[in-house]
N, C-alpha and C positions, 0 to 999 in steps of 0.2 A: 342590768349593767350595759352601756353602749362604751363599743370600742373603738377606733379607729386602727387602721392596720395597711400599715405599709412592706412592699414584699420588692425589694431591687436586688435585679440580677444581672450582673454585668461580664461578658465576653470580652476578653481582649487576645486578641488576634496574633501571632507572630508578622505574619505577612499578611496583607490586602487580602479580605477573602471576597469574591466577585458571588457567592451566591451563600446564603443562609433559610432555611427554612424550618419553623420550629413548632412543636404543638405545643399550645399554652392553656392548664387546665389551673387558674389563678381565680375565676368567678367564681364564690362560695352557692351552693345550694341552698336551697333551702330543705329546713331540717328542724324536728318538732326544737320549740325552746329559740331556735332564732330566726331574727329578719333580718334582710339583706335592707340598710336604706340607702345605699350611695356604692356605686361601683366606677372605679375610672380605670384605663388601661394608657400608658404614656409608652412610645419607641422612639428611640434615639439612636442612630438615624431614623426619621419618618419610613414606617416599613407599610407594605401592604397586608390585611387581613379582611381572609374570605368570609369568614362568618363565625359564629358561634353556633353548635351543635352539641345535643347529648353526647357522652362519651360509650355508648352502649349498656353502661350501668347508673347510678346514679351521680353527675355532674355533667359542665360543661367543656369543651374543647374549642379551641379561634386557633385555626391554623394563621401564622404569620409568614409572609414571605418577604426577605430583603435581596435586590436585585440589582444593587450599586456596589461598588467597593468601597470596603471600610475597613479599619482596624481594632473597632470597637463596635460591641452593641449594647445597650442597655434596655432592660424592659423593665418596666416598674408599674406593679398592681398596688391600685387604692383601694379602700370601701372604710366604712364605716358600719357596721352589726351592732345590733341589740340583742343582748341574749339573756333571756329568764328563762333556766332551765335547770331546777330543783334539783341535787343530788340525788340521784336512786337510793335506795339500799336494800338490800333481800327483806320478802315479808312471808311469815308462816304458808300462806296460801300459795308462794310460787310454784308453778307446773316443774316434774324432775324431771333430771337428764334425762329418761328413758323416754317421757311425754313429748319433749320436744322432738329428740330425734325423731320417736315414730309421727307424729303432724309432719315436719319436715317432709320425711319422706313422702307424704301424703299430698302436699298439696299441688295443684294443680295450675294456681296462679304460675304467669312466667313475666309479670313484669318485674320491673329493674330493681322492686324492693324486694320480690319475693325469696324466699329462703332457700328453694330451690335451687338459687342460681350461684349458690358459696356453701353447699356440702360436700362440692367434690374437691380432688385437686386442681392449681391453678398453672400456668406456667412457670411462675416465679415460686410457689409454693407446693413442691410435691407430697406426698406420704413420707413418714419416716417412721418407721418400728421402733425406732430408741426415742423419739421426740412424742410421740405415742404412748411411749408405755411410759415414759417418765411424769406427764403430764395426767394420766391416768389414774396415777395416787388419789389425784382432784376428783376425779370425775367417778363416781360413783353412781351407778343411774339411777337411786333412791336419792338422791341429793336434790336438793331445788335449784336450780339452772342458775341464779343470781348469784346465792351464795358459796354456788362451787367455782364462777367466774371471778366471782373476786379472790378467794383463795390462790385461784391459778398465779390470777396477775402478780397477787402478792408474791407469791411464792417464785414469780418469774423475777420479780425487783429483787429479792434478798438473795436469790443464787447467782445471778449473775451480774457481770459488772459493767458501768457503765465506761465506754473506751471510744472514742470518736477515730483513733489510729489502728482500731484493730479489727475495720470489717469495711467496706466500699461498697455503692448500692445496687453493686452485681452478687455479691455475698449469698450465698444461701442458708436458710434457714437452719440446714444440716451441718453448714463450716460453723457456722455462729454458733448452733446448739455447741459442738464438741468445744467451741474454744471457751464459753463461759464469759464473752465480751462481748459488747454490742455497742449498737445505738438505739433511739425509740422504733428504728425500720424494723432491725433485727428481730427486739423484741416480742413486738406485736405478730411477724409473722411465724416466730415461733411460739407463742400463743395459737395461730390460727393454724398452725399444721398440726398441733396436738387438741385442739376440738374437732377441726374435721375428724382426724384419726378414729374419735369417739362417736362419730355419726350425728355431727351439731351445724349447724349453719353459723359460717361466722367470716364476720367479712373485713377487710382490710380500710380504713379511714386515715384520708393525709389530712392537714388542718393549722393551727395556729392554736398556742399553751398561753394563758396569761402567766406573764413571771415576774415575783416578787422579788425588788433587791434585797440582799440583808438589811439586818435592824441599823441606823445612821444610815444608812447606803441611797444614794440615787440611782435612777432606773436608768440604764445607759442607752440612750438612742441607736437604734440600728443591730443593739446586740441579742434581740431574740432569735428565736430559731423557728422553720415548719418542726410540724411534728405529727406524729403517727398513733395509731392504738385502732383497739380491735372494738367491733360491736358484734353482741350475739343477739341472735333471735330467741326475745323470751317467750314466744307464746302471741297470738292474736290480741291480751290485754296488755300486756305490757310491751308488746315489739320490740325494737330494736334497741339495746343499752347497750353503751358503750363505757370498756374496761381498760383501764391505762397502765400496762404493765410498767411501762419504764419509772411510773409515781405509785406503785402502790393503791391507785385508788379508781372510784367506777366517776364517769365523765358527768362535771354539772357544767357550771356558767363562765368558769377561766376555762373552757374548748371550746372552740371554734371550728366549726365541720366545713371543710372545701367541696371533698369528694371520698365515694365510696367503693369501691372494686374489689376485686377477687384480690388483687394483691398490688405490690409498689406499682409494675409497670401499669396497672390500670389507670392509675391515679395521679401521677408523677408528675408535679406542677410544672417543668417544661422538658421537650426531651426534643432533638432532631438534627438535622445534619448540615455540612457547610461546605461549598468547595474551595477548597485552597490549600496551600504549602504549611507541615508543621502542626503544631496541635493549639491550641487555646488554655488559657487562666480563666477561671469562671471565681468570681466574687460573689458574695451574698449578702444582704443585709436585712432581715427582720425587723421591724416594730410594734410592737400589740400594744397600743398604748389605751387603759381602761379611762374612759371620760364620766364614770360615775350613772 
């Protein structure tokens, strides 16, 4: 399936703001299952950008600097991906929880895939004893790593509900757990704070959902969303699978992988500061449009 995918985000100003500067982590990786073939980045005003650089884990960051006054800024990410990437699903022979953890602990690798570097906690994502031991049900360490990850997920979409007014993306995984609402943020990192919990490598992915309209319905331009979900490490043969709590299901070919981090702020398609009077309107507008 090739898709093309449009990402605009737009800043509107109270008052003139004389200095903005922002990191933009909008270049998708690459990631088994898909290819990057067209990337564009447009700023509106014409802003300055120093470069693109890993972001310490797996993705890219272009700092942008605007150094004029404006009252508006727009940034808008293009590409186009090709993505063939098979539905997983648990198989008799997966390695158990107990297998994994212990490799994890084990290995000695530290680059930016390795599992080493998402068993612990994260800034965004601390320990929690009740998020722990509720997730725990799952996680049995005779269980096969796949199919206790899907359980989870499932088990994370049927208990809790989906509330776009009832968490912001400073939210902790532990306000989220106790309230029983989220978003896809939420979810996944309460996912990933009850695997670490268990002693599993599991790491935080932002990205882009294909979505279907209803049956009659047309697809409405501009009205997707980024979106989030967890990948765990299954082992040296199968690596990294990624599980979609917010849908119930483990990740094929409608996902789209940006980046990967310990948790939201590692990943967080733009974040940075402005100087000026008063606060800012931030707009958003999504398109995942599947081109067959």
């Amino acid at each position: 399936m090739h898709y093309q995918v449009r990402h605009k985000t737009r800043f509107r100003y109270a008052y003139p703001v004389s200095f903005a500067r922002c990191n933009l982590r909008l270049r998708p990786v690459e990631w088994a299952g898909q290819t990057l073939e067209r990337y564009e980045l447009e700023l509106s005003p014409v802003a300055r950008i120093t470069g693109t650089r890993p972001i310490g884990y797996l993705g890219h960051v272009s700092r942008m600097v605007m150094e004029k006054p404006t009252r508006e800024l727009v940034i808008e990410s293009r590409f186009r991906m090709r993505v063939d990437r098979p539905t997983p699903t648990p198989r008799p022979g997966d390695p158990s929880i107990a297998a994994i953890a212990g490799a994890a602990r084990g290995t000695i690798d530290m680059g930016v895939e390795s599992p080493a570097n998402y068993l612990y906690p994260s800034p965004s994502i601390p320990l929690s004893s009740a998020i722990t031991a509720w997730c725990a049900e799952h996680l049995d360490p005779a269980r096969g790593i796949v199919d206790a990850g899907l359980a989870l997920a499932t088990r994370i979409h049927d208990r809790f509900k989906y509330d776009g007014s009832a968490t912001t993306v400073d939210t902790s995984p532990i306000e989220a757990f106790e309230k029983r609402h989220g978003v896809c943020q939420d979810f996944a990192q309460i996912m990933i704070a009850g695997l670490r919990g268990a002693g599993l490598p599991a790491a935080y992915v932002s990205g882009y959902l294909r979505t279907v309209p209803p049956p009659g319905k047309e697809r409405l331009v501009g009205a997707d969303a980024t979106h989030a979900w967890v990948v765990i490490w299954c082992g040296k043969e199968r690596g990294w699978l990624g599980f979609d709590p917010t849908n119930a299901c483990m990740v094929g070919s409608d996902h789209i992988v940006t980046a990967m981090g310990r948790d939201y702020a590692d990943v967080a398609p733009i974040d940075g500061v402005f100087t000026g009077q008063e606060g800012q309107k931030i707009d958003v507008s999504v398109d995942v449009e599947p081109l067959g």
